[in-house]
Structures are given as structure tokens and as C-alpha cells.
C-alpha positions in Angstrom: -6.1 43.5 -27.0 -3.2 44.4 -24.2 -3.5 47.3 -21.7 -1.4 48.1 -19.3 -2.9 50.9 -16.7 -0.9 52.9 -14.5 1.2 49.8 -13.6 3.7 49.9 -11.2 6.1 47.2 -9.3 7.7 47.7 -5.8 10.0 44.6 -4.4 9.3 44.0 -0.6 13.3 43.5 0.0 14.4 46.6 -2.0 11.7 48.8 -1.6 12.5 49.8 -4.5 9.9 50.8 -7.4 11.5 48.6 -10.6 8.7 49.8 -12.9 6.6 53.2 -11.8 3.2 53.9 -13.7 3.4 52.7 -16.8 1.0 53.2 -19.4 1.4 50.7 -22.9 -1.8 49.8 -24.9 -0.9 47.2 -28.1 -2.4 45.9 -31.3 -3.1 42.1 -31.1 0.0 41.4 -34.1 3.1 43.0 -34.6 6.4 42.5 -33.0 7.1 44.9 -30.1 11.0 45.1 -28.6 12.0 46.6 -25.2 15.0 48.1 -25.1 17.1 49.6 -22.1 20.2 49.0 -19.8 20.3 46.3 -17.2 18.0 46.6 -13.7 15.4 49.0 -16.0 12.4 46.6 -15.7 12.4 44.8 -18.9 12.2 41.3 -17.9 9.5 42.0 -15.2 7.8 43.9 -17.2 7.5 40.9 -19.4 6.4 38.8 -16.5 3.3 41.1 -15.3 2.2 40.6 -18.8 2.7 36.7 -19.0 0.9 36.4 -15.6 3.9 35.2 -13.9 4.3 38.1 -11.4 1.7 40.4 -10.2 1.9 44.0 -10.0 2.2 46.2 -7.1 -0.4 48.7 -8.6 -2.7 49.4 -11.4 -4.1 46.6 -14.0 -3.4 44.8 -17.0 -6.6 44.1 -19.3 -6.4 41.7 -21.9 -9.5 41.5 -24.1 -12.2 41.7 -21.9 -10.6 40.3 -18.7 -8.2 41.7 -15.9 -5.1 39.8 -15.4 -4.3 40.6 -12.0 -7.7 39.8 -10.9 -7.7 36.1 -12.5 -8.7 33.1 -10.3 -5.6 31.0 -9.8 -7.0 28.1 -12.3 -7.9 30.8 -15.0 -4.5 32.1 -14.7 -3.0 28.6 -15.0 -5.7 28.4 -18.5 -4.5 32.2 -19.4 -0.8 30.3 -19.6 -1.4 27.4 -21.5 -3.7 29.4 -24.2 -3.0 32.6 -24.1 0.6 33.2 -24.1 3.8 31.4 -25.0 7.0 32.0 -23.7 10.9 32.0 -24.9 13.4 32.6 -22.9 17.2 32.9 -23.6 18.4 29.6 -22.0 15.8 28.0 -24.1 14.3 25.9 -20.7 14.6 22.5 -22.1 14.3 18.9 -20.8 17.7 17.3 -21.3 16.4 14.2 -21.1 13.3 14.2 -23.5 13.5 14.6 -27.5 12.7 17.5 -29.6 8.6 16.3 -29.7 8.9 15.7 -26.1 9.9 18.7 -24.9 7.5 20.6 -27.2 4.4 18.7 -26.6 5.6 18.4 -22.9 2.0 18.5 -21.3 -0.4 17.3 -24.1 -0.7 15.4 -27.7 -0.9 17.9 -30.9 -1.6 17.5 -34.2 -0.4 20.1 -35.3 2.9 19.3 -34.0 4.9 18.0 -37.4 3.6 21.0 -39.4 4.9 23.1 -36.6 8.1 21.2 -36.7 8.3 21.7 -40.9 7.6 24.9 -40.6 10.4 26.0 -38.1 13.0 23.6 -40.2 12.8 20.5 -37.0 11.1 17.4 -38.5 14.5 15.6 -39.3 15.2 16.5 -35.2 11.8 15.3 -33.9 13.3 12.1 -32.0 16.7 14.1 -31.3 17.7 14.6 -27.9 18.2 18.2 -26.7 22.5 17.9 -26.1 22.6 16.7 -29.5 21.0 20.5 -31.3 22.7 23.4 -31.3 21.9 26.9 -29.7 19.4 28.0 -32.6 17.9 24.4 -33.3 17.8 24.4 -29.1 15.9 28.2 -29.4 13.3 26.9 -32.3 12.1 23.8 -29.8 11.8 26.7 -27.3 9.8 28.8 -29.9 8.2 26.0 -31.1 6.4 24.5 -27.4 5.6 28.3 -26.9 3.5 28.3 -30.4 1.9 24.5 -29.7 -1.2 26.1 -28.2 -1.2 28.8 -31.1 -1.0 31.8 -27.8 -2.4 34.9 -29.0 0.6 36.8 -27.3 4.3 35.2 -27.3 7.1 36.5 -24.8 10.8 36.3 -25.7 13.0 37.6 -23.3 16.7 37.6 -25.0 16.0 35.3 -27.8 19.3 36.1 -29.1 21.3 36.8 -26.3 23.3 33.2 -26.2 23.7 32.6 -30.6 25.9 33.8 -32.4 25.3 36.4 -35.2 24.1 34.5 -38.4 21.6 32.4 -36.2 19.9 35.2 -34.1 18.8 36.7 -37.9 17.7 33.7 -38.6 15.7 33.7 -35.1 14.5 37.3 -36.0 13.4 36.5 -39.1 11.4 33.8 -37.6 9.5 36.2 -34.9 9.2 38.9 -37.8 7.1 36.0 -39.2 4.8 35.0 -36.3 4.4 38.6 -35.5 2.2 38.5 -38.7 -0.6 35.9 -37.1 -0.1 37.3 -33.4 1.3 40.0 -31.0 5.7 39.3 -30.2 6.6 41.2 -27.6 10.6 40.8 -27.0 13.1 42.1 -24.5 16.6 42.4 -25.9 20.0 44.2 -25.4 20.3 44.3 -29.2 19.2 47.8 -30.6 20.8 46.6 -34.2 18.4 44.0 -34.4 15.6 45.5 -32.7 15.6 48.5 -35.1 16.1 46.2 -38.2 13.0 43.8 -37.5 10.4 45.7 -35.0 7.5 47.5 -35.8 7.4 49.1 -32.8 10.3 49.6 -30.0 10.0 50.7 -26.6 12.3 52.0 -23.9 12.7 51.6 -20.3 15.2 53.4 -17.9 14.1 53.1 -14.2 11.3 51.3 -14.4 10.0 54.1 -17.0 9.0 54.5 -20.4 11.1 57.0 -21.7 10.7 56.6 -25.3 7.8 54.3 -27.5 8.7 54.6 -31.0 4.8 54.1 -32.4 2.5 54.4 -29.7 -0.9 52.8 -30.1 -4.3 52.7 -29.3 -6.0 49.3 -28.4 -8.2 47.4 -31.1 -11.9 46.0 -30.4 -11.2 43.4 -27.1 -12.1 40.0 -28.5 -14.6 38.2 -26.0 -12.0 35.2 -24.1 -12.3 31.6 -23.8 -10.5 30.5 -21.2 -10.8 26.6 -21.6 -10.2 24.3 -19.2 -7.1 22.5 -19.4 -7.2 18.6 -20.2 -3.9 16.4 -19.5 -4.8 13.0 -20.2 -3.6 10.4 -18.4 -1.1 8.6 -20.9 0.5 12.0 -20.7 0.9 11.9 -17.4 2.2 8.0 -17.3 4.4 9.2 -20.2 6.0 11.9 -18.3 6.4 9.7 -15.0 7.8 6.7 -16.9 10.4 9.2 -18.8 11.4 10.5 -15.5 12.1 7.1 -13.9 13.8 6.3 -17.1 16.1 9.4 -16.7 16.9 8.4 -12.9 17.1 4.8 -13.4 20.6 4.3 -11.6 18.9 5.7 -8.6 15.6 4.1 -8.7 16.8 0.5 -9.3 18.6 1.4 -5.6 15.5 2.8 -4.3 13.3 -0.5 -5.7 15.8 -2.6 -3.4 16.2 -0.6 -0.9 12.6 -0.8 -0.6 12.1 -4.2 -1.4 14.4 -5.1 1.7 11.7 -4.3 4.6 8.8 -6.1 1.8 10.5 -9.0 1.6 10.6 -9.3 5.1 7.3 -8.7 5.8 5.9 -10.8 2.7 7.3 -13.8 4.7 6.5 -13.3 8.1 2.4 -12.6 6.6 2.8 -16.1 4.5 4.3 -17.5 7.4 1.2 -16.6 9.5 -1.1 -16.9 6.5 0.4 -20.4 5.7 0.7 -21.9 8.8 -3.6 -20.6 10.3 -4.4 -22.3 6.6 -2.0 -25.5 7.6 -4.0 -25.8 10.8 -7.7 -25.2 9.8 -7.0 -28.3 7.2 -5.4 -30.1 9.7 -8.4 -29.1 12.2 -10.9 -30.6 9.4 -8.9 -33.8 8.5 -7.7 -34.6 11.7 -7.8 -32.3 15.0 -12.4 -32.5 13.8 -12.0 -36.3 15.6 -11.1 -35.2 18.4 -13.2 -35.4 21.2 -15.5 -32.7 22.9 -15.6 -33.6 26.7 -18.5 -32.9 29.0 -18.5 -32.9 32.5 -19.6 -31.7 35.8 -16.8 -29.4 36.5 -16.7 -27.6 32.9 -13.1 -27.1 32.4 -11.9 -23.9 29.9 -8.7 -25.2 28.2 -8.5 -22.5 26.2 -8.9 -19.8 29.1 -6.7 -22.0 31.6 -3.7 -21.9 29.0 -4.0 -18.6 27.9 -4.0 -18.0 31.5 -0.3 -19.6 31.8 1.3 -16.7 29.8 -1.3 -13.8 30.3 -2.2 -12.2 33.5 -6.3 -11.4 32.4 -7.5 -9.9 35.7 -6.2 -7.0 37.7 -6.2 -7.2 41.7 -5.2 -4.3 44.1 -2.9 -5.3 46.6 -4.8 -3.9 49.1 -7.3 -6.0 48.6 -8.8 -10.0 49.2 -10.6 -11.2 46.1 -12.8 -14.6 46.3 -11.3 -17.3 43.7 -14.0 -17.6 40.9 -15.4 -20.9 40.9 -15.5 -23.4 38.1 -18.8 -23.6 36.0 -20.9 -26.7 37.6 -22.4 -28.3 34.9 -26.3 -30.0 35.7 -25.9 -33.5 33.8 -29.6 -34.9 33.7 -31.1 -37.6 32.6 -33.0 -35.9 30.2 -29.7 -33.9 28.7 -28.3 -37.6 28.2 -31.4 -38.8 26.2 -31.0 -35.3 24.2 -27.4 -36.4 23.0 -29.2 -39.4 21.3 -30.5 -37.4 18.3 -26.7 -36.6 17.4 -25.2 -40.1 17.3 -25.7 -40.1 13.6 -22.9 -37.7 13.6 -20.8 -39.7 16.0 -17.5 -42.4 15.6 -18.1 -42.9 19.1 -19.5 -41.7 22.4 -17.9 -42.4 25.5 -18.6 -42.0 29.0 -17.2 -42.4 32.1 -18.3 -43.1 35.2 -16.8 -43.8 39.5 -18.8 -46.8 40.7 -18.1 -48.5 43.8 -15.0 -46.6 43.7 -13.2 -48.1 40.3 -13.4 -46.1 37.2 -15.0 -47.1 34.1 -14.9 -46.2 30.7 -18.1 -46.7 28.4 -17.9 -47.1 24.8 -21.5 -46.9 22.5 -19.5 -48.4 20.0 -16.7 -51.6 19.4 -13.3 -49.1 19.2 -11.4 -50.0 15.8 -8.2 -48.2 16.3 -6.8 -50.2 19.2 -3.8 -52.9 20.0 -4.3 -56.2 21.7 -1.1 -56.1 23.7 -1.8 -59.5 25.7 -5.1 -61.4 25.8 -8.0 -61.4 23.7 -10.4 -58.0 22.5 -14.1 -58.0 24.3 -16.5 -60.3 22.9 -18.8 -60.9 25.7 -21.3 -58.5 27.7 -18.9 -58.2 30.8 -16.0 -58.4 29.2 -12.6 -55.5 30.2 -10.2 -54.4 28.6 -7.5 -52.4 30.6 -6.0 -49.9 28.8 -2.1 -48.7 29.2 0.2 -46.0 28.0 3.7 -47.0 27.2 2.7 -50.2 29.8 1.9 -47.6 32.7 -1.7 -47.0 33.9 -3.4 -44.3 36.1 -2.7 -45.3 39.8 -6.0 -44.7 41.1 -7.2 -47.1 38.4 -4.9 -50.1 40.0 -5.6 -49.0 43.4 -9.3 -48.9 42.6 -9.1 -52.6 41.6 -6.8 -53.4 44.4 -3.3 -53.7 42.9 -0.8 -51.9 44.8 2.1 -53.2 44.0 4.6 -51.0 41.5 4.0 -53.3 38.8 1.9 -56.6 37.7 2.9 -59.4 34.8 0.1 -59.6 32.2 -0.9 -62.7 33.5 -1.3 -61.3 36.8 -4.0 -59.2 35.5 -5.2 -60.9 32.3 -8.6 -63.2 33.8 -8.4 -61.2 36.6 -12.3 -60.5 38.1 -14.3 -57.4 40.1 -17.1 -56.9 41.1 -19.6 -53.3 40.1 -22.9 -52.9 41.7 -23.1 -56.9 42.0 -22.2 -57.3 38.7 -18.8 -59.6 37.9 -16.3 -58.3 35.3 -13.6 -60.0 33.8 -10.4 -58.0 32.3 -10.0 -60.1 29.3 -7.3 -58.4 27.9 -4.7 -55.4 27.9 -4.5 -52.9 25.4 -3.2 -49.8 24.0 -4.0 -46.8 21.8 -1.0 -45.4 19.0 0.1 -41.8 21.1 -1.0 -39.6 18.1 -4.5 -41.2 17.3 -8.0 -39.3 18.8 -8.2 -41.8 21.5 -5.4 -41.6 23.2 -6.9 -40.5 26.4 -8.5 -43.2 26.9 -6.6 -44.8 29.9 -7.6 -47.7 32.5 -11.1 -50.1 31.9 -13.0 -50.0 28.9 -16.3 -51.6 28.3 -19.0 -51.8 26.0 -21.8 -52.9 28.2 -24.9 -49.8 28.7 -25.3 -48.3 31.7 -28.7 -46.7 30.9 -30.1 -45.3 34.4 -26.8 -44.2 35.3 -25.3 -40.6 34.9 -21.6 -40.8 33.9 -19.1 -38.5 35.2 -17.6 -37.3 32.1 -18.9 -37.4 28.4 -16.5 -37.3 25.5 -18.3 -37.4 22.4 -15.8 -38.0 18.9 -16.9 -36.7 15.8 -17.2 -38.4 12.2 -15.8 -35.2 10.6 -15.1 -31.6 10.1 -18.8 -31.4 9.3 -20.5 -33.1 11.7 -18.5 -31.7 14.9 -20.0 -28.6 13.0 -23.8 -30.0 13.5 -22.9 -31.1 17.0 -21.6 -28.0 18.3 -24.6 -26.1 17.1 -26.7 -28.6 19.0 -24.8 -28.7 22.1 -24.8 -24.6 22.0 -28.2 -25.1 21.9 -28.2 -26.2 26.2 -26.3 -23.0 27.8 -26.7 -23.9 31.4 -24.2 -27.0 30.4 -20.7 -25.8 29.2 -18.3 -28.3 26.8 -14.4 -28.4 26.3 -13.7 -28.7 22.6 -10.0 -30.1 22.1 -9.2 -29.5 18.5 -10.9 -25.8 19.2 -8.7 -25.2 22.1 -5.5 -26.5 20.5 -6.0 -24.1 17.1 -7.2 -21.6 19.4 -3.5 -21.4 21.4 -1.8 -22.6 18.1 -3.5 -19.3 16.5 -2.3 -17.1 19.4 1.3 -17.6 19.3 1.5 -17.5 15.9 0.1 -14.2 16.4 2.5 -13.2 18.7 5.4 -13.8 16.7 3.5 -12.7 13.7 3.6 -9.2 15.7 6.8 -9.2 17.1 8.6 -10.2 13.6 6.0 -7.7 11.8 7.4 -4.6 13.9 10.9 -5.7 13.1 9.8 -5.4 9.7 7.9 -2.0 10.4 11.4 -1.1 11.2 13.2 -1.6 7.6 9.9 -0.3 6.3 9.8 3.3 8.4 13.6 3.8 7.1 12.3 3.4 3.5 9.7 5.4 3.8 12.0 8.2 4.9 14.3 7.5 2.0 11.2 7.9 -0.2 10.8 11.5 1.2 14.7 12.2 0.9 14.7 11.0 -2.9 11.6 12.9 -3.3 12.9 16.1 -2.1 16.2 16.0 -4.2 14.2 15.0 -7.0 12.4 18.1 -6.6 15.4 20.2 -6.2 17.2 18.5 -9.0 14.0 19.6 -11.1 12.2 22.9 -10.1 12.9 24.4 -13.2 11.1 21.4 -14.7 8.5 22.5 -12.1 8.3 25.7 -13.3 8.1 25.1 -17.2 5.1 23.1 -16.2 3.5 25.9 -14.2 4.5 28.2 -16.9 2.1 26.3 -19.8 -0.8 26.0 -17.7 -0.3 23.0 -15.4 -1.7 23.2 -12.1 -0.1 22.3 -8.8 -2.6 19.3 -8.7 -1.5 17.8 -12.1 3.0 18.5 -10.5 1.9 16.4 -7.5 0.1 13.4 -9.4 3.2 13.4 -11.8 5.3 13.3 -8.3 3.1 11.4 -6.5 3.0 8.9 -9.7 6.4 7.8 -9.7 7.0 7.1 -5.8 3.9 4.9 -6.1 5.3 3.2 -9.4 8.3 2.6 -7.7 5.8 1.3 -4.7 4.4 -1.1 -6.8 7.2 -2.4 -8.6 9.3 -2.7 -5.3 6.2 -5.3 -4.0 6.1 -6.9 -7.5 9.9 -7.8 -7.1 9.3 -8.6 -3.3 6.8 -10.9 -4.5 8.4 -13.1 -6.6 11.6 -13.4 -4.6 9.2 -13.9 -1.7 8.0 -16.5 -3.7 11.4 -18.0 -4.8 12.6 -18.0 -1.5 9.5 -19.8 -0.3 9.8 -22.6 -2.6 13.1 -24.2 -0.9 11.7 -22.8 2.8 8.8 -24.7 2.6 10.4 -27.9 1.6 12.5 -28.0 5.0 9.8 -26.4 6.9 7.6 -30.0 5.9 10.4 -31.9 6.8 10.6 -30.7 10.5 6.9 -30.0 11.1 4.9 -32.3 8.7 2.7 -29.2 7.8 2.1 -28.6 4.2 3.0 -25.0 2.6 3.6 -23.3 5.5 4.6 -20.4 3.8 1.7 -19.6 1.7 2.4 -17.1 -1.0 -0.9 -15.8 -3.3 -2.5 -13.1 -4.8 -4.4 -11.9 -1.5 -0.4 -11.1 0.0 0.3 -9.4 -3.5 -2.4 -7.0 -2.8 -1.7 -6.5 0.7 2.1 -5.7 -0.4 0.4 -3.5 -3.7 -1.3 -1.6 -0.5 0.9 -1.2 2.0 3.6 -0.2 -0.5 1.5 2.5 -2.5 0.6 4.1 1.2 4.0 4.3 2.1 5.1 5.7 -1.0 2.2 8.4 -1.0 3.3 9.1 3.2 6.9 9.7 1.9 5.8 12.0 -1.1 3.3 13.9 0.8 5.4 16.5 2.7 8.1 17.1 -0.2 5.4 17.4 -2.6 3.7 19.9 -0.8 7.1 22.2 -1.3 6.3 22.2 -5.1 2.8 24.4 -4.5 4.8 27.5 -2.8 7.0 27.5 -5.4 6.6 31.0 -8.2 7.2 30.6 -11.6 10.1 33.1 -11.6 11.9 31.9 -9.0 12.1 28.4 -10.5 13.1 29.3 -14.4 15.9 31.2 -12.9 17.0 28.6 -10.4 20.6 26.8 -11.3 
């Protein structure tokens, strides 16, 4: 059932009325032409009942439902199952085939009977420039009639074939009109007389003459449905698009790839290089030593201090120098480091007595060179240490050598005394410059000094794991602070890698902005290049949410293709990189590419494609369904 009450439509721009009070009531089959003269109303007449305008005044009942009062997703559900429309420039996807374009928004089975029936199924995988003007209208007929509508629109079916074919179209609608109600607009008066049952004629935006006027049947009780897309459909429609436009995407996939590409490296470099120096840290930097004293002394802080100004002073203002932790060293907190010397290559302690500086070992050192004389073998027994055969001038001084240099022999057998006891420097000796001990400079012994609080502790560590249990032990004693080498050297390692990690990520932040714009560009000439597409879709039923996941969808394809492709040629360019990168540093894959950078890329390509679609995209939901069919 179809009523049209006292309907009228006014233009804001003209202010004009284009249809004034019209009054139509129709059967529910039949085929029903509109006739009259250009400008009378026909074609919005037509679009007040296909839900595609609304009208100034009165109503429009169909069955047991107001049209003009429909919620905006029951009017999208009143398109897709309700009506079908055909219009005279057919509204076709170029670019899809004749099953395509007729089961544009969803899977039907009835699709090949439909195609049989309307004389198609040998043009099912044809594209649309390939058919003619009446094979091109049948496709249009035949998507209007894939939802089997219970009202089909045609406005000037016939108005672009030639003779022989709009009979042949005519016939076709005389047809339908058998199952369901045709309502046509046409210029045609010799065909409308020849195939209606019923013809009606505007002139002003009035009915001025309705050939068999009727009164409305039972209204059947609706089922507006709600409409389901599934998601292959939607895939299928964004992966046909991309197809379409592949010139222009493969440009965009570089384009984009450009500022990933960049940024994949400079994360593996920084990803690579932190990994590079944590194993470093457990196979080698672990053994170095952790150094207790009674000044504590915070590397870390100190250096960071060399590039970073942490405190803020006002220059009207004196400020008191902080002052160095003092660290209590008791004999007790010695007697307490016992329980970790199972975790210990050696401990070391140094101490000032009678004013000559000594060095302690618990243990016999391994990893040192006899330069001239023999290694320790009895209880009061040097050895003086050098560096490159220079030594720490207090050390000389201390033993009373002041001279600018000595021969080996000079010092070799050479004897002191320490609190009464006599020494004997047996030999001279050296440490490799890259090994753990290489700050061990000056005397070294291995003789106890048990009631004695050294100066300076350095403890050295069997491993990764057992600096690990000695830490925790020493974190245990808060009032006495530690200096932990390898800790302090990753620690400023880590820092400037992160500061070039920043600065090089913002230069890649750069690349990335500008392809996030060109995203938006693209996607706002896509949508100009295909609003009438837009509109097809809003004209079977789909919603604006379903336009911008299909819009949405491909920019974020593109995303993730773009980091797939920045991936591997991260990853090919990484190979060779890393091989000279070894050669100059020693480090081992510096520029670590893995899965954990493909998902960052995967997410920090899919946000920037959904940040360039989102303003374009939301142009598509202001956007009417007249405007777009007619725009060229």
C-alpha cells in the first residue's frame, strides 16, 4: 500500500513550490507512468516516494508506516528492501562486472536466475564498457530487483536507447509490474499509453489528469530488517577499489613507505644496539667491578651531569654545594661482604698506610703479565703494577722515587717498610687495557689485612648472575652507597642512544606527517572521483557507517602493506648495514629487525592512515542521495 497525503515540496533557494498538495493512493502491482513537461515535478516526486528526499508538507504512508517520519537506519532498511531504483544513466560501476555491480552490497542466490531471466548470464563476468545501453539498463533493473523491493522506481528508463530496445525494456517492466508496484517517469507518452495500466500527469507540481484513480488495498504489516553486509563484501569491495586505482596506490605505498623505512631503522638501530649492550653487559661489562668507598661517587649522575644542567639556581641567589654521600665502612659491614664471596672472581681492597698505597687481592689474579721479575709467591711479596710502563705518581712518591723514571732493576728487589712490616717488590707487571682489571694501578698484594678498614672496596663478579645476587645484597645496607661500572657505562650508553634515537625519530616524524597529509589528499579525491558510488550505496540501504569502513578500509590496507614493504627492505637493507656496522664497532646485529618492529610499523602505519581518512571521510555523511546520483 502507497499514499501520498496532501504532499507538497518547496525548494529553500527558489521558493518555489515544485509539487503543491498532491493526493495519489496505489495498488501494490501494476505499472504506473508520470507524464508531463520538464520542471513539473516528476523526478522529485519519484524521490519523496523512494525516501531520497523529504517533503515540505503532508505524509507518505506505505503499509502501515510513515515515510517521512522513518528513523534514519529504517530508512536506510526501507531502501535496501523496499524499493529499487532505475535510473536513465543506468548508475553503474565501470570498473566491476555485471554480478558485481548487481550484488554490489551483499551475496544472492538468486542472482543467476535473475540474470537468466533478464537475458544476462552469458554477461555475468563482463565488464560494464563492454554492454550496450539496454544490456547496461537490464544490470540497472536487475540490482534494483536483487532484494525482490515491493515498489521499483524508473525514472527515464528509456530516455538514452534507441527505439527497438526501450520496447524491449517496456516489455520487461510490463512484466515485473505483475509481481510488484512500477512506478515510471518518462517523456514518452507513445510508450507510456501502450504498456501502463495507469498514467498520471503533472504540470506545476500538480496532478492535472490520473487516468485510473485508485483506492489503496489492505496495508500489509512491514518488516523492516536490519541490514547485514558481511565482511568479505566489504574486503571485496575495498580490494576491487585498490585494484581500480592501482597506478596511484603503488605511488602512495612508496610514498609512504619512504618515512617507514626511515623510521624502521633508526627503531632497529636503537632496538639493536640496547640488545647488543645488555649481552655485552652479561658476558662481559657483569665482571666489572662494583667499588665501595668512603666518598660514594655517582658515575652515572656526574656524567650525566657533563651534558645536562639538572638543577635550577636563581641568579640572585647563593646556594650551598651538595656534599658527597659519606659512606660509614665498619668492621662489621666488612665481615657482612663475607657471605657473598661465593659469587666473587675476586675482592679487592685498597688501603693508605704509612702513607704508600696498597692494593689487596683475596685471591692469586690470573689475567696478568710478568713484565720483569718474578709473580708473588711469598707472604710479603709486591708486585708493582704499570700502565703502558707509567705508574701513578703519588705511588712512586709514596715509596720514595722521585725521579721521572726508574730501570726495572732499580725497582725490581727493591724493599719498604708498612706498619713494621718489610715488603719486597718482586716483580713488575701489567694488566691487557680492555680486561676488568685494568684499574688496578701501583702495589699489589695478597697478604690479609684483617683489623684493618681499607679505603676503597672493589668487588668483581663471576657473572651476569651473580653481580645480580650481589647487588640485591649490597641494596640490602642503605646507609652505604656503591658505584656499579658496567651499570653506569649502559646507563650513559642507553642515554645517547636515546638521544639520537629522538632526534633521528622526529626527522622521520617529518616524512611521516607529509604522508599522512597525502593520505588525506588521496582520500578526498577518491571521494570526489566516487560520490556517485557513494550514493548508489546510500541508495540500496547502506549506512554512512558501512561508506566509512569501506574508506577507512583501504587507507589502512594500504597502511599495512606500506609497513609490510618497509619491512622487508628494512630488512634487506639491514643485512649488508650490519655487516660494516661489526666491522667498525665489534657489536653483533646492531640493527635488529623482528616481528615486535613489524608490529610497531603495522601500528603506527594503520593510525596514520585512519588520522588521514578521518576528516575526508567525515564529508561522505553530509552528503544526500540526490545530489550525488546527479553529480558529473
Amino acid at each position: 500500500m502507497l499514499i501520498l497525503r496532501n504532499i507538497s515540496k518547496q525548494y529553500e533557494r527558489s521558493g518555489n513550490f515544485v509539487l503543491s498538495n498532491i493526493n495519489l493512493e496505489f495498488k501494490d502491482k501494476g505499472l504506473v507512468s508520470v507524464l508531463g513537461p520538464s520542471g513539473c515535478g516528476k523526478t522529485t516526486l519519484l524521490n519523496l516516494i523512494g525516501g531520497l528526499d523529504t517533503p515540505s508538507e503532508g505524509e507518505i504512508i506505505v503499509d502501515d508506516f510513515t515515510l517521512n517520519n522513518l528513523r534514519k537506519k529504517d530508512l536506510n532498511r526501507y531502501h535496501n528492501q523496499y524499493v529499487g531504483f532505475v535510473y536513465q544513466n543506468y548508475n553503474l560501476i565501470n570498473y566491476l562486472n555485471v554480478s558485481e555491480n548487481i550484488e554490489l552490497i551483499a551475496k544472492n542466490q538468486f542472482t543467476d536466475k535473475l540474470l537468466e531471466y533478464l537475458h544476462l548470464y552469458n554477461k555475468k563476468f563482463s565488464k560494464i564498457k563492454n554492454l550496450s545501453g539496454g544490456e547496461k539498463q537490464r544490470v540497472a533493473i536487475a540490482r534494483s530487483l536483487i532484494n525482490n523491493p515491493h515498489i521499483l522506481l524508473c525514472d527515464e528508463p528509456t530516455g538514452a536507447l534507441d527505439i527497438k530496445t526501450s520496447h524491449e525494456i517496456m516489455e520487461l517492466l510490463k512484466n515485473i509490474s505483475k509481481n510488484m508496484l512500477v512506478i515510471m517517469v518518462t517523456h514518452n507518452k507513445d510508450l507510456a499509453n501502450k504498456y501502463s495500466d495507469r498514467i498520471i500527469t503533472l504540470e506545476d507540481g500538480s496532478v492535472i489528469k490520473d487516468t485510473k484513480k485508485q483506492r489503496n488495498t489492505l496495508p500489509r504489516k512491514h518488516n523492516l530488517k536490519k541490514i547485514k553486509i558481511s565482511f568479505s563484501r566489504i574486503i571485496k569491495i575495498i580490494l576491487n577499489n585498490i585494484k581500480n586505482k592501482y597506478k596511484r596506490n603503488i605511488l602512495t605505498i612508496l610514498a609512504f613507505s619512504i618515512g617507514l623505512i626511515a623510521l624502521s631503522l633508526v627503531l632497529a638501530i636503537s632496538n639493536g644496539f640496547n640488545k647488543s649492550l645488555e649481552k655485552e653487559e652479561k658476558e662481559s661489562l657483569s665482571k666489572y667491578p662494583i667499588f665501595i668507598s668512603e666518598t660514594s661517587l655517582n658515575l652515572d649522575k656526574s656524567i650525566k651531569d657533563i651534558f645536562f644542567s639538572t638543577e635550577f639556581h636563581n641568579e640572585e641567589y647563593i646556594y650551598k654545594e651538595k656534599t658527597e654521600h659519606k659512606n660509614i665502612i665498619t668492621k662489621e659491614y666488612i665481615d657482612n661482604l663475607n657471605k657473598i664471596n661465593k659469587f666473587l672472581n675476586y675482592q679487592i681492597n685498597t688501603y693508605i698506610l704509612d702513607g704508600k698505597i696498597l692494593t689487596i687481592s683475596d685471591k692469586k689474579l690470573e689475567e696478568i703479565n710478568i713484565i720483569s721479575g718474578n709473580d708473588i709467591k711469598e707472604a710479603n711479596e709486591v708486585l708493582l703494577f704499570v700502565n703502558n710502563n707509567t705508574i701513578n705518581a703519588e705511588v712512586l712518591e709514596s715509596l720514595g722515587f722521585t725521579k721521572e723514571k726508574y730501570s726495572y732493576n732499580e725497582i725490581i728487589n727493591y724493599e719498604f717498610k708498612i706498619k713494621k712490616e718489610n715488603y719486597k717488590i718482586v716483580g713488575i707487571a701489567s694488566i691487557e687495557s680492555d680486561s676488568y682489571l685494568s684499574n688496578i694501578n701501583g702495589l699489589l698484594s695478597y697478604q690479609s689485612l684483617p683489623n684493618i678498614i681499607p679505603l676503597s672496596i672493589s668487588l668483581y663478579p663471576k657473572d651476569y648472575k651473580s653481580k645480580s645476587e650481589i647487588l640485591k645484597h649490597l641494596e640490602n645496607y642503605k646507609a652505604v652507597e656503591f658505584t656499579d661500572y658496567s651499570s653506569t657505562i649502559k646507563s650513559l650508553s642507553k642515554s645517547l642512544m636515546n638521544g639520537i634515537t629522538v632526534i633521528l625519530i622526529s626527522f622521520s616524524a617529518i616524512s611521516l606527517m607529509v604522508s599522512t597529509i597525502m593520505i588525506g589528499i588521496i582520500s578526498y579525491i577518491s571521494i570526489y572521483e566516487r560520490i556517485k558510488e557513494i550514493g548508489l550505496f546510500k541508495s540500496l540501504g547502506l549506512s554512512n557507517f558501512y561508506i566509512k569502513v569501506i574508506f577507512m578500509g583501504e587507507n589502512v590496507l594500504l597502511g599495512i602493506i606500506a609497513s609490510s614493504f618497509s619491512f622487508i627492505v628494512s630488512k634487506c637493507i639491514s643485512i649488508p648495514l650490519n655487516n660494516i656496522l661489526t666491522s667498525l664497532t665489534g657489536l653483533q646485529n646492531i640493527i635488529l629487525i623482528n616481528s615486535k618492529l613489524l608490529i610497531t610499523l603495522f601500528i603506527i602505519s594503520i593510525s596514520l592512515s585512519l588520522i588521514g581518512t578521518y576528516f575526508p571521510i567525515r564529508k561522505t555523511k553530509k552528503l544526500k542521495i540526490i545530489e550525488t546520483l546527479k553529480y558529473e
